[in-house]
C-alpha positions in Angstrom: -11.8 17.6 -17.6 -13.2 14.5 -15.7 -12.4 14.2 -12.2 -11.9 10.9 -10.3 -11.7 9.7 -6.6 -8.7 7.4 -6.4 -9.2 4.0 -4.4 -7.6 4.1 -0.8 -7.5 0.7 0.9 -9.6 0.4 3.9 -10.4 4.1 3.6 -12.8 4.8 0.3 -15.4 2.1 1.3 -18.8 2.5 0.5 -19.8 4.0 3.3 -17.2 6.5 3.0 -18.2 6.8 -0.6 -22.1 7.1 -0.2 -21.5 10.0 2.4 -19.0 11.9 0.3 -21.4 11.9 -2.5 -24.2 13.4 -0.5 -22.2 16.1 1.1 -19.5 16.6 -1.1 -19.6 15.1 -4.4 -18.7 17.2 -7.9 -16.3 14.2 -9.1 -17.3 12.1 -11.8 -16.1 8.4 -10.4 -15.5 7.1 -7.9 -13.0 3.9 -7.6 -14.0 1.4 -5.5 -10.4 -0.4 -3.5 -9.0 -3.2 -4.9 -10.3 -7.0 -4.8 -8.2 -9.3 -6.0 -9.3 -12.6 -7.5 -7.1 -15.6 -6.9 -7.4 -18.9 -9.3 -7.5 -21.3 -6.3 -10.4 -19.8 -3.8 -13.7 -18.4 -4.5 -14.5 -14.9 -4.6 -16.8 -14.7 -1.4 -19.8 -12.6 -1.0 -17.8 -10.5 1.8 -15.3 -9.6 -1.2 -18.0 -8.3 -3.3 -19.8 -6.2 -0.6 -18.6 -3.0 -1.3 -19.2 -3.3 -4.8 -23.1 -4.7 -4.6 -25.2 -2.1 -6.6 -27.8 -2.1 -3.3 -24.9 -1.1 -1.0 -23.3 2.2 -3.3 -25.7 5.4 -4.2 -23.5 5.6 -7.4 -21.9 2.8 -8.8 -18.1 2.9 -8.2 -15.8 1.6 -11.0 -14.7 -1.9 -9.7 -10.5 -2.4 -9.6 -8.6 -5.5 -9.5 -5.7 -7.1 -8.4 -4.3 -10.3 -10.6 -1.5 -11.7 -12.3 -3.3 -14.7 -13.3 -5.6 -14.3 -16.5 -8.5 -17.3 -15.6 -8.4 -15.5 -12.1 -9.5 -12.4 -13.5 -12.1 -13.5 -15.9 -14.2 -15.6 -13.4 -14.4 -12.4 -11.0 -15.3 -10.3 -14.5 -17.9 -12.6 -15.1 -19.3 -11.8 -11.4 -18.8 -8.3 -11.8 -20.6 -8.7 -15.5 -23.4 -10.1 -13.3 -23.9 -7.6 -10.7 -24.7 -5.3 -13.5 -20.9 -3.6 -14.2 -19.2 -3.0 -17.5 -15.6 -2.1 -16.6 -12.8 -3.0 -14.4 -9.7 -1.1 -13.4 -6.5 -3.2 -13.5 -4.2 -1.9 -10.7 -0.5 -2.4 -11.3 0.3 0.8 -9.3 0.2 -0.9 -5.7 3.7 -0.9 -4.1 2.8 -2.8 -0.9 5.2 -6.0 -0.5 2.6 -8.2 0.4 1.3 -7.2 -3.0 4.6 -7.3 -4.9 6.0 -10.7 -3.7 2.9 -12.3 -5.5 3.5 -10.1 -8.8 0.4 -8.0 -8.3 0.0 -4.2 -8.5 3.5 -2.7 -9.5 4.8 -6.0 -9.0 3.9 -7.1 -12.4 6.0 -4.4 -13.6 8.9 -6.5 -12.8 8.0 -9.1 -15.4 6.6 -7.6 -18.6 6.7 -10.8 -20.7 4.3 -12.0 -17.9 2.4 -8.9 -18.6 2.0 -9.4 -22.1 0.5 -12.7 -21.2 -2.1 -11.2 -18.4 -2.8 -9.6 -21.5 -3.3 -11.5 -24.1 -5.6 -14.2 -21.9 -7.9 -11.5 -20.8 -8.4 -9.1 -23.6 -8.9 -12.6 -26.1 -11.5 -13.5 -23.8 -13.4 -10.8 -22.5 -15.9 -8.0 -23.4 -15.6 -6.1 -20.5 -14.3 -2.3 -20.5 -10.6 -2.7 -19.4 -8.9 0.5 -18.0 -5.0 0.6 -16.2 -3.8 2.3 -13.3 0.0 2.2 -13.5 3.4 3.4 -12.3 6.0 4.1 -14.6 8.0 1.0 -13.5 9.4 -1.1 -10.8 13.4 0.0 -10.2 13.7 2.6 -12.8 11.7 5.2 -14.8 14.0 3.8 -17.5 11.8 1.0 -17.6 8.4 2.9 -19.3 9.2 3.0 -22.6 8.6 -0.8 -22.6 5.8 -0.7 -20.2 3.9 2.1 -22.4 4.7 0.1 -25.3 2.8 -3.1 -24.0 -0.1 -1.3 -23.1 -0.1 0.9 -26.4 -0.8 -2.9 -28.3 -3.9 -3.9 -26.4 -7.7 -2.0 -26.5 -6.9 -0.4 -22.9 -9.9 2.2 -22.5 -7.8 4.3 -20.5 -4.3 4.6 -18.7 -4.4 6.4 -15.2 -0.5 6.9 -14.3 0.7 7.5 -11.2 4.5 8.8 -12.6 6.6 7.3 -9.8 7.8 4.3 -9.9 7.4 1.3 -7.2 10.9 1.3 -5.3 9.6 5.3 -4.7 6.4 4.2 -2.9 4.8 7.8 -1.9 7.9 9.4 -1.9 9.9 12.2 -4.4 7.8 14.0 -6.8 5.8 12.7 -9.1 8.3 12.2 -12.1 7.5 14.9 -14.7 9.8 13.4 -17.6 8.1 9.8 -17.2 4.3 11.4 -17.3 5.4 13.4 -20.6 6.0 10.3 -22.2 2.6 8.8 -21.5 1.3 12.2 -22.2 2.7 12.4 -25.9 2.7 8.1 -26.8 0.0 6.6 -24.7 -2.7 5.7 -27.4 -5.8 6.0 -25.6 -7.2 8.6 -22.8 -4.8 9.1 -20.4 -5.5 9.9 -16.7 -2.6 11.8 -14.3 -2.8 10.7 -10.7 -0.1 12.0 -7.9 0.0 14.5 -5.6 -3.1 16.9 -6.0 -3.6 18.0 -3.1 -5.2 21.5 -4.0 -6.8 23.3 -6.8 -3.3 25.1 -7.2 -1.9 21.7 -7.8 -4.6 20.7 -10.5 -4.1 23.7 -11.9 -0.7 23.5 -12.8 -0.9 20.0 -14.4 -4.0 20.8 -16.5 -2.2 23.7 -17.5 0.6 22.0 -19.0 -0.7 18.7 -19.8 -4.1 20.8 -21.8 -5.6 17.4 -23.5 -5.5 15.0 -20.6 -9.0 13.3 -20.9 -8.6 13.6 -16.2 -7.6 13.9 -13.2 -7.5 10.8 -10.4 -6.9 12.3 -6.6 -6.5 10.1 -3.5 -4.7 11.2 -0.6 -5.4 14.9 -1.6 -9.3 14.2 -1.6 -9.2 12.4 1.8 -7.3 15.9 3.5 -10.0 17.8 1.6 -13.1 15.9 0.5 -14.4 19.6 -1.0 -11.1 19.8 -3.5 -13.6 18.5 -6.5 -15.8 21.4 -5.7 -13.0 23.6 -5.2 -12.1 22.8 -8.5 -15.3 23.2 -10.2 -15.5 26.9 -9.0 -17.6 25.9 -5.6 -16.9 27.4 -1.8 -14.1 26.3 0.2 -13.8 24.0 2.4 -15.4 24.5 6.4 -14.4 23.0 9.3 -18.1 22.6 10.0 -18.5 20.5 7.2 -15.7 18.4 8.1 -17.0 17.9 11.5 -20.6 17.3 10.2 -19.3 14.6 7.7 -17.2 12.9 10.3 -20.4 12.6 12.5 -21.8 10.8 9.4 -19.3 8.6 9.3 -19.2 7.7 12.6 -22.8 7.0 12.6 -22.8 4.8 9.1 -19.4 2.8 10.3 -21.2 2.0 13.9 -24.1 0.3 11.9 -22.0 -1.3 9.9 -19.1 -2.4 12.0 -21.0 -2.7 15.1 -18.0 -1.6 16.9 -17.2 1.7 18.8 -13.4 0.9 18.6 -13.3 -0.2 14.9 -15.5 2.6 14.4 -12.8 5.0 16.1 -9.8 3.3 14.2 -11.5 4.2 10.6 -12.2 7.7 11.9 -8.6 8.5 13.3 -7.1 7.0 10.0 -9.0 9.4 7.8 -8.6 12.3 10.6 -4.7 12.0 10.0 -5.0 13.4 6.4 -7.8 15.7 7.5 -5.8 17.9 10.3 -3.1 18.4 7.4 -5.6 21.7 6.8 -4.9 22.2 10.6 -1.0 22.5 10.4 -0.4 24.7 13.6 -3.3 22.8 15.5 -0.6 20.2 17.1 -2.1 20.0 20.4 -5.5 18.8 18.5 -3.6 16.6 16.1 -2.1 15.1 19.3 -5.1 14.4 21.0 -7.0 13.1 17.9 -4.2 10.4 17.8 -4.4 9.7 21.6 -8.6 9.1 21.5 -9.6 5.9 22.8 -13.2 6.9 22.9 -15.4 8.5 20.2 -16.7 11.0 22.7 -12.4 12.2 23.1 -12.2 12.3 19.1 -15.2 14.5 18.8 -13.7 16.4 21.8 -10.9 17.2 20.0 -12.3 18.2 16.3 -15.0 20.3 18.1 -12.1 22.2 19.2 -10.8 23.2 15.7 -11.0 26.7 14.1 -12.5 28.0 11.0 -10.9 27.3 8.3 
């Protein structure tokens, strides 16, 4: 079973990346976040950054955003040209910003739009194509078409997130909907939602026995040793989480060349991270309250063994 690092927006950069690999690693790929080509503007070299082969220690599997087909194949063709083979088309992003412009799971809304997205990019490209997806848009009524759609074109793998947009991160993953993709989809199929321990990959890899893998996000962030976990290695210390988050702070300094951006990105991923600490509320409380790096680093030095 192949094990993937889901994309989290402004979280699972490359700096992020490069240190989990060193210290952590034991998952297969990493996906880099999302870029998303537009028709009208030029994909700038700022864009590309976290994708540039000199910036990542292992090459991340690029996603994108886009409803428009001549958008996406002139950032393939850059993509082709920094030396990658496959994009990841995200239709699983539930943000409205995203939605109103019929990206991520707002091209779920229009599947006869789909089908063109479709048909102009897999005509016209030689580029591996894989699909992150929810099950739909208002209802898990609606995956019977969508699976359908993406059943007719050479998609080299489906990674479904089984909830559907109007849900965002909320309910449980929906078992009926994944079933479906499980027993129709026509080529690998991915499940991504809500592993946030090896109890919790055990249980779907249990039932679902031929999935090709397993995509985890949020539940890697909490716990960046859960692929290890999985793979039979030690648990998770608090040391190490301390240790990595020293890393990052001094990796995000370089490259931000800001204390207090430096401390935003570190307090964002710190939130998932005391969700192993659930009685520690006092530290929880003074993590969020840190204006300084020196009072973060205060407050995680004051956390137990795990």
């Amino acid at each position: 079973m192949k094990l993937y690092f889901a994309p989290l927006e402004g979280i699972t950069t490359y700096t992020y990346r490069n240190a989990h690999s060193e210290m952590f690693g034991e998952c297969d790929k990493y996906f880099a976040p999302f870029i998303t080509p537009t028709a009208n503007e030029k994909i700038s070299l700022k864009s590309l950054r976290d994708i540039l082969p000199e910036n990542n220690m292992k090459r991340p599997v690029v996603q994108a955003l886009s409803s428009n087909a001549e958008a996406f194949l002139g950032f393939a063709q850059k993509v082709k040209d920094l030396g990658y083979n496959e994009i990841n088309l995200n239709f699983g992003c539930p943000s409205g910003t995203v939605v109103k412009k019929m990206r991520g799971a707002g091209a779920l809304r229009d599947l006869d739009a789909l089908k063109r997205l479709f048909d102009g990019i897999f005509s016209r490209t030689d580029m591996t194509i894989s699909v992150k997806t929810r099950a739909g848009f208002y209802s898990h009524d609606e995956f019977d078409e969508i699976l359908s759609i993406y059943n007719k074109y050479p998609i080299s793998e489906l990674i479904v997130h089984p909830r559907i947009r109007e849900e965002y991160y909320n309910n449980l993953p929906n078992e009926e909907s994944f079933e479906k993709a499980y027993k129709g989809a026509k080529t690998k199929l991915s499940f991504n939602g809500n592993v946030y321990s090896v109890k919790d990959y055990e249980k779907i890899t249990q039932k679902y026995k031929k999935l090709d893998s397993v995509m985890i996000g949020r539940g890697a962030i909490k716990n960046p040793a859960i692929f290890r976990e999985i793979r039979g290695g030690k648990h998770l210390e608090t040391k190490e989480l301390v240790d990595f988050s020293h890393i990052l702070e001094e990796r995000y300094l370089k490259v931000l060349g800001s204390e207090i951006y430096t401390l935003h990105k570190l307090k964002e991923i710190w939130i998932y991270v005391m969700q192993n600490f659930p009685e520690e509320k006092k530290i929880l409380k003074a993590v969020k309250k840190a204006n300084r790096l020196c009072d973060l680093n205060s407050a995680i030095g004051c956390l137990p063994k795990l």
